[in-house]
Short mmCIF file of the C-alpha atoms (twelve columns), coordinates in Angstrom:
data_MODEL
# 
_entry.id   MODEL 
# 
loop_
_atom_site.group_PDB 
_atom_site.id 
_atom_site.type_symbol 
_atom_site.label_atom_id 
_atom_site.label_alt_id 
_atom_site.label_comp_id 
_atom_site.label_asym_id 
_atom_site.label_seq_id 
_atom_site.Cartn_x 
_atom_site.Cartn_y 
_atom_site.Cartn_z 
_atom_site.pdbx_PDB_model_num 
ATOM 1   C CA . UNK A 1   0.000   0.000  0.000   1 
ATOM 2   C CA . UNK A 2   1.199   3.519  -0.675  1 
ATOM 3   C CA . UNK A 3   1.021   6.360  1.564   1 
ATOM 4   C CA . UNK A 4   -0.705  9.280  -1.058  1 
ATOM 5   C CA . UNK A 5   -3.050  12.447 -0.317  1 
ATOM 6   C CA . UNK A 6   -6.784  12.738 -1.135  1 
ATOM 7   C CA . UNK A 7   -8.828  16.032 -1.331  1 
ATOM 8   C CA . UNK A 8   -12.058 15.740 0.894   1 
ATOM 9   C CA . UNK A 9   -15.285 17.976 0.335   1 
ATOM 10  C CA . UNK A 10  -18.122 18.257 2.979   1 
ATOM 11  C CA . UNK A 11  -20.400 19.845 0.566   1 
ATOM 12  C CA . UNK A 12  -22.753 23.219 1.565   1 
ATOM 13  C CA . UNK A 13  -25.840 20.641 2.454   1 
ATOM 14  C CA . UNK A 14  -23.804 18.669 4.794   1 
ATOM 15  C CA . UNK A 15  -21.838 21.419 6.270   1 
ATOM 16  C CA . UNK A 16  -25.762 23.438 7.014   1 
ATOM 17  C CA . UNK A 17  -26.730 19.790 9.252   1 
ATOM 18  C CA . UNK A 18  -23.462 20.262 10.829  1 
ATOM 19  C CA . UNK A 19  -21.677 16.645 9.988   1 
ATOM 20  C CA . UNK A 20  -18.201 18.190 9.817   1 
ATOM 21  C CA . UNK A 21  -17.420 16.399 12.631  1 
ATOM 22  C CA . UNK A 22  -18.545 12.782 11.457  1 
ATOM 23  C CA . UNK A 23  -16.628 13.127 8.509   1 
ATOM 24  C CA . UNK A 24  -13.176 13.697 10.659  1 
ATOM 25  C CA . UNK A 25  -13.722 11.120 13.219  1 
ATOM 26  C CA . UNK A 26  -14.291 8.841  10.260  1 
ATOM 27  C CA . UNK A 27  -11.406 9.774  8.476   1 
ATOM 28  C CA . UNK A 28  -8.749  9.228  11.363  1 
ATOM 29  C CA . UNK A 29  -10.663 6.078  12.731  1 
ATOM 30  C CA . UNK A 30  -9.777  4.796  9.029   1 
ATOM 31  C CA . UNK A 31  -6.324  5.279  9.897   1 
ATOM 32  C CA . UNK A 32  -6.284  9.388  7.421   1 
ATOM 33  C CA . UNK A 33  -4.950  11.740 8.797   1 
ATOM 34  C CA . UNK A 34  -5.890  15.611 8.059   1 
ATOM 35  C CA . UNK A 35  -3.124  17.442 6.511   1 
ATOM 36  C CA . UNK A 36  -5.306  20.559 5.776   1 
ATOM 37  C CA . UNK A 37  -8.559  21.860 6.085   1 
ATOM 38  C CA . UNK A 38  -10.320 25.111 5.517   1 
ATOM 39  C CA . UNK A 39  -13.393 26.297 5.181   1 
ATOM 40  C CA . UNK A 40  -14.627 27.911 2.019   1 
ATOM 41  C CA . UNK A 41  -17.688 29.184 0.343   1 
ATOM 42  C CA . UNK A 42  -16.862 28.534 -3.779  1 
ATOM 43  C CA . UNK A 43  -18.478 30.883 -5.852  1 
ATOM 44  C CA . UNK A 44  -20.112 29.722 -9.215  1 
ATOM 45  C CA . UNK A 45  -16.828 30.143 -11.084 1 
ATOM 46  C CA . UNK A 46  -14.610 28.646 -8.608  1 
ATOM 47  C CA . UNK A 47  -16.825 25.924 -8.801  1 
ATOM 48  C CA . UNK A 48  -17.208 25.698 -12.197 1 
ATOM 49  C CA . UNK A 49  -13.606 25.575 -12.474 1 
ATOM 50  C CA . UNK A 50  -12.974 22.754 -10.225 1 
ATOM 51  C CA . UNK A 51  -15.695 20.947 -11.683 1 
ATOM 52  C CA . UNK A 52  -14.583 21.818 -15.320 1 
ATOM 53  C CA . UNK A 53  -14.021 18.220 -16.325 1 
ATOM 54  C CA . UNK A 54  -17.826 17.512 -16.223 1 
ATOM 55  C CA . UNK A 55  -18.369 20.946 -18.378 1 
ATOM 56  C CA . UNK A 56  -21.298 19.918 -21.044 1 
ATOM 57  C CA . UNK A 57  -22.820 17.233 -19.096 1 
ATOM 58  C CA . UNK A 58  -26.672 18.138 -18.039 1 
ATOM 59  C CA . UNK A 59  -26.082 18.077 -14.424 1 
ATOM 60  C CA . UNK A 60  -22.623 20.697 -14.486 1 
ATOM 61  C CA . UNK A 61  -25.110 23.847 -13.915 1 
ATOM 62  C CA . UNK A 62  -27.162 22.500 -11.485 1 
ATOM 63  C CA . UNK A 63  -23.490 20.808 -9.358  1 
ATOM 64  C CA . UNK A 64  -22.260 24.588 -9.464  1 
ATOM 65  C CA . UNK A 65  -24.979 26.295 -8.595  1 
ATOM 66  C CA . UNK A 66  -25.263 24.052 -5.470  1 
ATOM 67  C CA . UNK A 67  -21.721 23.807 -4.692  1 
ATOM 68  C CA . UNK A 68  -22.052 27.919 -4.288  1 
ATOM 69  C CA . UNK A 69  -25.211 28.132 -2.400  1 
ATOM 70  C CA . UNK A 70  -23.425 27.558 0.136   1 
ATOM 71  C CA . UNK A 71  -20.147 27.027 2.320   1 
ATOM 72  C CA . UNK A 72  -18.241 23.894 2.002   1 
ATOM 73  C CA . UNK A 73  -15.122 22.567 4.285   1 
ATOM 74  C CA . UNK A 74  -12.271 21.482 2.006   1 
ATOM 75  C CA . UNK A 75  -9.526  18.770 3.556   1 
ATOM 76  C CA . UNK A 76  -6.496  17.155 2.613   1 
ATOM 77  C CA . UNK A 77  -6.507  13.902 4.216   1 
ATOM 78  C CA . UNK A 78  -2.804  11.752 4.090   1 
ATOM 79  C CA . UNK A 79  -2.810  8.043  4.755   1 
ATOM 80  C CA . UNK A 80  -2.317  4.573  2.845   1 
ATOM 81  C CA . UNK A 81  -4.243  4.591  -0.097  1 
ATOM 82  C CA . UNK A 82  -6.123  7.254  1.151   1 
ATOM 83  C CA . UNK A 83  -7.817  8.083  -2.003  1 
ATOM 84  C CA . UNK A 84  -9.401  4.348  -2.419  1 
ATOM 85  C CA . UNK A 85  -10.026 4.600  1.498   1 
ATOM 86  C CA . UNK A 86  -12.291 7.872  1.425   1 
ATOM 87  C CA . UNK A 87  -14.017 6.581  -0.748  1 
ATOM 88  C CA . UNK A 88  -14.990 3.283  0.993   1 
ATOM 89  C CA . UNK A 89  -16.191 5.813  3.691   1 
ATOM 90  C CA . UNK A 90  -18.079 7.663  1.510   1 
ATOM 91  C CA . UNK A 91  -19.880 4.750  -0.503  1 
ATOM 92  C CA . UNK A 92  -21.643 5.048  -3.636  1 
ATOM 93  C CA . UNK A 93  -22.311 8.598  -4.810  1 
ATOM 94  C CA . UNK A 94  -26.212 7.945  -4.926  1 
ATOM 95  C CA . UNK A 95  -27.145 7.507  -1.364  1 
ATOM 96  C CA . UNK A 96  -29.454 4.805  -2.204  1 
ATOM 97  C CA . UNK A 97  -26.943 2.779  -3.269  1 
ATOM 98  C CA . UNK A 98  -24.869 3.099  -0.801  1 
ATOM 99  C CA . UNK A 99  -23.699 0.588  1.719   1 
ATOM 100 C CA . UNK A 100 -25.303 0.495  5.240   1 
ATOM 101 C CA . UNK A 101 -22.474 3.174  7.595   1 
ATOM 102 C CA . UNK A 102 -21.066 4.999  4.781   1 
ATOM 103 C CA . UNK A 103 -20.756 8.470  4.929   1 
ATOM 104 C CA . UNK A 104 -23.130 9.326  2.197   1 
ATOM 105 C CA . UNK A 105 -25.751 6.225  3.164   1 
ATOM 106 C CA . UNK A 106 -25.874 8.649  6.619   1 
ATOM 107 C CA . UNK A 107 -25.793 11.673 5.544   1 
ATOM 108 C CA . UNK A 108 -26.478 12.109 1.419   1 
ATOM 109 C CA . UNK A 109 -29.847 12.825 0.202   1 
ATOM 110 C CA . UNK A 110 -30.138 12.262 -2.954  1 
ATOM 111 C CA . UNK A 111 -27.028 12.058 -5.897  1 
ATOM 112 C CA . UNK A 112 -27.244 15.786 -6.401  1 
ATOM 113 C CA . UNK A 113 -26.913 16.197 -2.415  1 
ATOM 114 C CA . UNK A 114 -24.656 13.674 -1.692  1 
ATOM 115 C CA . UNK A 115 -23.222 15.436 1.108   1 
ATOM 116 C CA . UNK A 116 -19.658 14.703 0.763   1 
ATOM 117 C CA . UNK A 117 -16.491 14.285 -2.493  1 
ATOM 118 C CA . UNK A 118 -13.524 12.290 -3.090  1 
ATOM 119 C CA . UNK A 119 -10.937 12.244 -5.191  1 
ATOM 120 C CA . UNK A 120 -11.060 9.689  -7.715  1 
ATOM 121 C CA . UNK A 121 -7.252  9.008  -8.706  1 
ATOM 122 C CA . UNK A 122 -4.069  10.556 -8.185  1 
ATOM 123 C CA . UNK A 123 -3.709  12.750 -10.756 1 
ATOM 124 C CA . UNK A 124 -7.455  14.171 -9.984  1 
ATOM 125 C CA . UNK A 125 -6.365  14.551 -6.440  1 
ATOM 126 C CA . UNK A 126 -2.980  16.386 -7.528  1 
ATOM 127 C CA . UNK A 127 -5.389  18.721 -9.541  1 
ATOM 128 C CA . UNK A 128 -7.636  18.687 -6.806  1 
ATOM 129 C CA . UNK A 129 -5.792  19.394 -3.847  1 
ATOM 130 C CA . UNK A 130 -3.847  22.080 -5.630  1 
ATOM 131 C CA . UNK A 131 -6.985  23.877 -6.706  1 
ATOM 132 C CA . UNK A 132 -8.515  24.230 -3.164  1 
ATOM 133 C CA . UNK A 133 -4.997  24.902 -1.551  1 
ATOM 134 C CA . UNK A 134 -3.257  27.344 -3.700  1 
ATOM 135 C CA . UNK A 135 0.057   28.369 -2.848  1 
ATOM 136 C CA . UNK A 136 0.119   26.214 0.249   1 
ATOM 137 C CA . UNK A 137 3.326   24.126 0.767   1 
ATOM 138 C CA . UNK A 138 2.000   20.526 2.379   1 
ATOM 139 C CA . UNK A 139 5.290   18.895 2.680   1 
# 
């Protein structure tokens, strides 16, 4: 297993209920630990930009506009294979799917309000982590 960094998202619906907390003790009781965090509250082209990969797919508005409506607590989270690990806590991105305990089973609504992201691969969480962290040296 490789040690490698993941970014983390507690979107604007699950930061309003006030799961912040769930999502760290989760985290570090999978063995992550939080590198960074910050809070911040995207505005449509910040999120638009992060999300620019899904550009000209019928859901990109409607991800933006609720990825601004609100704020949002970004986190780098370090551990082995943290990216693949997240995501296990997360589950599947349509909370009715999702396993029994995950993250998004708990706390998602529906796939639009899914409460929480993960990085998908390295290179997405290079992209990823750099985008939400500008300028910030992690070493």
């Amino acid at each position: 297993m490789a040690l490698e960094r993941t970014l983390a998202i507690v979107k604007p619906d699950a930061v309003a209920r006030g799961v912040l907390g769930e999502a760290i003790v989760a985290a570090e009781r999978a063995g992550l630990r939080v590198v960074a965090i910050r809070r911040i509250h995207l505005t449509k082209r910040q999120a638009e930009g992060f999300y620019a990969v899904h550009r000209g797919r019928p859901f990109f508005d409607a991800l933006t506009d609720f990825m601004s409506e609100g704020p949002s607590v970004v986190m780098v989270l370090e551990g082995e294979d943290a990216i693949a690990t997240w995501r296990r806590l997360l589950g599947a991105t349509n909370p009715a799917e999702a396993e029994e305990g995950t993250l998004r089973k708990r706390f998602g609504t529906s796939i639009e309000r899914n409460a929480f992201h993960g990085s998908d691969a390295p290179e997405t969480a290079a992209f990823e982590i750099g985008y939400m962290f500008p300028g910030l040296d992690l070493a």
